[in-house]
C-alpha positions as CSV (number, residue, x, y, z in Angstrom):
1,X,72.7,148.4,121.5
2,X,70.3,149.5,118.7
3,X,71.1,152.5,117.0
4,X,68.0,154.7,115.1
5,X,69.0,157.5,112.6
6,X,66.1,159.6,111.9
7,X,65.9,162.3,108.6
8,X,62.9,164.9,108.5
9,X,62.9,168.8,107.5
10,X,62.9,169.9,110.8
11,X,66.4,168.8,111.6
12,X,67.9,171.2,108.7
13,X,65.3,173.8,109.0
14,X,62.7,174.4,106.3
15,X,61.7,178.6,105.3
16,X,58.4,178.4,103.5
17,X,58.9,181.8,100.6
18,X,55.5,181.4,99.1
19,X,57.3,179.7,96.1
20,X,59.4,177.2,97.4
21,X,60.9,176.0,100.5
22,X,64.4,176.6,101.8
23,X,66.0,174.4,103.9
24,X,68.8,176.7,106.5
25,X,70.6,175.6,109.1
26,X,68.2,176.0,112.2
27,X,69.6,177.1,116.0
28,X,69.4,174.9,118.8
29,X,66.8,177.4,120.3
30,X,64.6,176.3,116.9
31,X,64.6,179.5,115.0
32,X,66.3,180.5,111.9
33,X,69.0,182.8,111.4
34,X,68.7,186.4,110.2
35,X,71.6,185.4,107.5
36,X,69.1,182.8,106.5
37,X,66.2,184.9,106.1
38,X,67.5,187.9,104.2
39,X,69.1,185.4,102.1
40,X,65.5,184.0,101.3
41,X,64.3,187.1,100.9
42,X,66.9,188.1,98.1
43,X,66.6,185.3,96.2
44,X,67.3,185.5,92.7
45,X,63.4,186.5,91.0
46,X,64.0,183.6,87.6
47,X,64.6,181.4,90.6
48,X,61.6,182.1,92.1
49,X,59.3,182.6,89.3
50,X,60.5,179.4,87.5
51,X,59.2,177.6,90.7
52,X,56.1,175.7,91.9
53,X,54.0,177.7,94.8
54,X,53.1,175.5,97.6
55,X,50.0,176.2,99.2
56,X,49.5,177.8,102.4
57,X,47.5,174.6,103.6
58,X,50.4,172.1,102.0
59,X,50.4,168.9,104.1
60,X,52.8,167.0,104.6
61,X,52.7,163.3,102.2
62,X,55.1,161.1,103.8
63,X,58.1,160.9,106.2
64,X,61.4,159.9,106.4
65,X,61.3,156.4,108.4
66,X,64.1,155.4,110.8
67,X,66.7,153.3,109.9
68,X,67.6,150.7,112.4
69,X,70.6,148.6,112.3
70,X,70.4,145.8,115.4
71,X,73.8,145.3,116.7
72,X,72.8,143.8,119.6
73,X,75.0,140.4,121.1
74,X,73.5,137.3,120.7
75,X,73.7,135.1,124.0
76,X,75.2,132.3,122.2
77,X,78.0,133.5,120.1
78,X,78.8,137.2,121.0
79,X,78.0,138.0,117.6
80,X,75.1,140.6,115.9
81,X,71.8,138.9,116.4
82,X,71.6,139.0,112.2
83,X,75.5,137.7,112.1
84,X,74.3,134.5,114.2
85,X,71.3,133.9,112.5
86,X,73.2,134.0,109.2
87,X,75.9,131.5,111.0
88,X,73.4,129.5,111.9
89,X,71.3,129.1,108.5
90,X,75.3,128.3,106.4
91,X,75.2,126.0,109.0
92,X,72.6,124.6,108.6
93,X,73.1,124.7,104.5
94,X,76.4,122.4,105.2
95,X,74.5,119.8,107.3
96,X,71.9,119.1,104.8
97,X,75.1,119.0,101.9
98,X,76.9,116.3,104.0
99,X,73.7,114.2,104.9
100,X,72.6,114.3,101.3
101,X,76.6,113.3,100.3
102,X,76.2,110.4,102.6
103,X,72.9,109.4,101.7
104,X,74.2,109.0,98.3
105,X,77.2,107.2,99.0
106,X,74.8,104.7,101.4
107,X,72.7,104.1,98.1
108,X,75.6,103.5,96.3
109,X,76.9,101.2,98.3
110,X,74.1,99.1,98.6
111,X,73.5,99.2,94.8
112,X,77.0,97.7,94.6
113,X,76.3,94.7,97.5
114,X,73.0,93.6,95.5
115,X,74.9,93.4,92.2
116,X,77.2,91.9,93.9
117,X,74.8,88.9,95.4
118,X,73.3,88.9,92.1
119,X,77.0,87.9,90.5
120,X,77.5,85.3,93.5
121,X,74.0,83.8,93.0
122,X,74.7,83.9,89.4
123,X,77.9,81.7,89.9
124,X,76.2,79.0,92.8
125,X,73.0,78.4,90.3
126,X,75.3,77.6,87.6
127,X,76.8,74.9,90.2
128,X,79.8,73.1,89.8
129,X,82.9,74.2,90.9
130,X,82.7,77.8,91.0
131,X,79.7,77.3,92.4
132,X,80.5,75.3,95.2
133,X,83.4,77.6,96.0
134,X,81.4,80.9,96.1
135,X,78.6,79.4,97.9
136,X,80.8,77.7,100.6
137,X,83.3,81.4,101.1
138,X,79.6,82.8,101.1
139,X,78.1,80.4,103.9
140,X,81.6,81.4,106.0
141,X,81.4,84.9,105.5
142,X,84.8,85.5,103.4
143,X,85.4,87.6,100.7
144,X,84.7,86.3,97.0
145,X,88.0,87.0,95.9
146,X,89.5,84.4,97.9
147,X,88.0,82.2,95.2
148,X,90.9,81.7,93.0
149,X,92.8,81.2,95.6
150,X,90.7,78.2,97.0
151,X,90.2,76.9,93.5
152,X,94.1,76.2,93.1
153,X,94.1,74.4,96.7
154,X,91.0,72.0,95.6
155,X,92.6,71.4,92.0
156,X,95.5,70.3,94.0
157,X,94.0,68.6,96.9
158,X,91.7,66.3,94.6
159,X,91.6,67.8,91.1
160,X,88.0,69.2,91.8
161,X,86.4,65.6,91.9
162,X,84.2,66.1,94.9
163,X,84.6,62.1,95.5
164,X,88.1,61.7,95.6
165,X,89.4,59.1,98.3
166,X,93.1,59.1,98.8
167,X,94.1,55.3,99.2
168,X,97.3,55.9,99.8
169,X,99.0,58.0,102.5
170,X,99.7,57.9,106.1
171,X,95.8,58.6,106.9
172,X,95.0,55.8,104.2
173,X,97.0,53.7,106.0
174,X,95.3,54.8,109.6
175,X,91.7,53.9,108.0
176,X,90.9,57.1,107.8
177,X,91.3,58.3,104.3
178,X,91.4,62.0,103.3
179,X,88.0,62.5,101.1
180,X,86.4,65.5,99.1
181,X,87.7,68.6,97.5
182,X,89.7,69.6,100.1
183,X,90.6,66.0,101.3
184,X,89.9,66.2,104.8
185,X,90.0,63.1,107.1
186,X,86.3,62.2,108.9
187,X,87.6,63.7,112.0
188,X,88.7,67.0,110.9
189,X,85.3,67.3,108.5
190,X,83.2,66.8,111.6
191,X,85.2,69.1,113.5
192,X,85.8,72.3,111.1
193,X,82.3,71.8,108.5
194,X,79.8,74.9,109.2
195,X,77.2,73.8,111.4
196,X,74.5,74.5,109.0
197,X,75.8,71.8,106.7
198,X,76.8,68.9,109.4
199,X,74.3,67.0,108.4
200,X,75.7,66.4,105.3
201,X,78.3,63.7,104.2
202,X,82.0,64.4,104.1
203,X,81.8,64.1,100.1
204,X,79.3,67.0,100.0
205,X,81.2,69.7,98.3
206,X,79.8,72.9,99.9
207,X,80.3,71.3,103.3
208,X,83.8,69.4,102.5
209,X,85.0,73.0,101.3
210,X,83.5,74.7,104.5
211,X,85.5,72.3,106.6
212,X,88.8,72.4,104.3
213,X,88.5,76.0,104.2
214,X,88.1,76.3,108.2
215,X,90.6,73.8,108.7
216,X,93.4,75.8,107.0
217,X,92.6,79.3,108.3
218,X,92.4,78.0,111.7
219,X,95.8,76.3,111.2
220,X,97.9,78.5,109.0
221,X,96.0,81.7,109.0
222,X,94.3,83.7,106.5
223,X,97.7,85.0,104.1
224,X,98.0,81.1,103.7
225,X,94.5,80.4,102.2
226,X,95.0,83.5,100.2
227,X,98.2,82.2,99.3
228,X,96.5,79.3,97.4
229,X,98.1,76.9,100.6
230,X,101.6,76.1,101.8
231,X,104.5,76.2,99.2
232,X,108.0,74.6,99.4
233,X,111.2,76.2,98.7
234,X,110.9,76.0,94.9
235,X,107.2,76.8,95.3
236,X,105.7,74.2,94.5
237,X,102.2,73.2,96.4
238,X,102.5,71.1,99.5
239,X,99.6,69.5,101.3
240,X,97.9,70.7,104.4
């Protein structure tokens, strides 16, 4: 539904005096009352003299436009047209915030995981230990943190001497000495290492700790590795 309301002279009535114009209330049949015209023509002389005279060939110099106010359903929401469309455009508004919110938080993030390989590259060009450690939890895909936790297991297991041979225990005894960081045994090396690094000999530290490391998770699950390996009663570190 569109509704149109429409102002003009005509629809109040308009008396042209000579002097000014007086607007009466006009019939339905169009003309004016006799009310209204003797009231024009006794109309108070200062009045009249005080104003303008319109000429007889006064044209009109503008109109009153319509006003138009669309109320009309739109197909979609049963709301004004102008009420959708401003719906639409807030909704619009809120898309573009939360894309622009997640497009930040995607930046951040990856700012965050190249500082963070920066920091683990850091620590594997430096070598040694810590080295070893982050490059081997890197080559499995686990969590950096777990480094501490694999650093107390390999100070245990052989001190962090990547050539330790244990001469003396049941595997010792077997001919098959436990070797490396994590002092595996040649079968369990070959078995657990990443395949990348099976190439490489059971004293190789990134591979002997990719082995080790399998070995245990696979074994006595994750909470034990992050454990820092099997404990005792009292606590104390016990072998895998």
């Amino acid at each position: 539904m569109r509704t149109t309301v429409v102002a003009s002279a005509a629809a109040v009535g308009a008396v042209a005096t000579g002097t000014f114009t007086a607007l009466v209330p006009t019939p339905g049949d169009g003309t004016t009352t006799t009310a209204a015209a003797d009231e024009t023509s006794t109309m108070n002389p200062t009045l009249a003299a005080m104003s303008m005279r319109i000429p007889s060939n006064a044209t009109a110099i503008g109109t009153l436009a319509p006003i138009s106010f669309d109320s009309s359903d739109s197909s979609d929401t049963g709301q004004p047209a102008g009420f959708a469309a401003a719906d639409q455009h807030l909704a619009a508004l809120g898309k573009g915030s939360d894309l622009a919110a997640k497009l930040a938080k995607q930046l951040a993030d990856q700012q965050a995981a190249q500082a963070e390989q920066a920091r683990i590259d850091a620590i594997v060009a430096q070598g040694g230990l810590d080295g070893w450690i982050a490059e081997a939890l890197q080559i499995l895909d686990l969590p950096q943190s777990m480094a501490p936790s694999v650093k107390k297991i390999v100070m245990s297991e052989s001190g962090g001497n990547p050539h330790a041979i244990n001469n003396w225990d049941a595997n010792a005894r077997r001919g098959t000495p436990s070797q490396g960081l994590m002092q595996t045994i040649p079968t369990t090396f070959r078995h657990y290492v990443a395949p990348e690094l099976a190439d490489r000999p059971i004293t190789d530290p990134i591979a002997n700790l990719t082995a080790g490391i399998s070995y245990m998770i696979a074994n006595y699950g994750l909470e034990t590795l992050e454990a820092g390996g099997r404990t005792n009663s009292s606590g104390g570190y016990v072998g895998y």
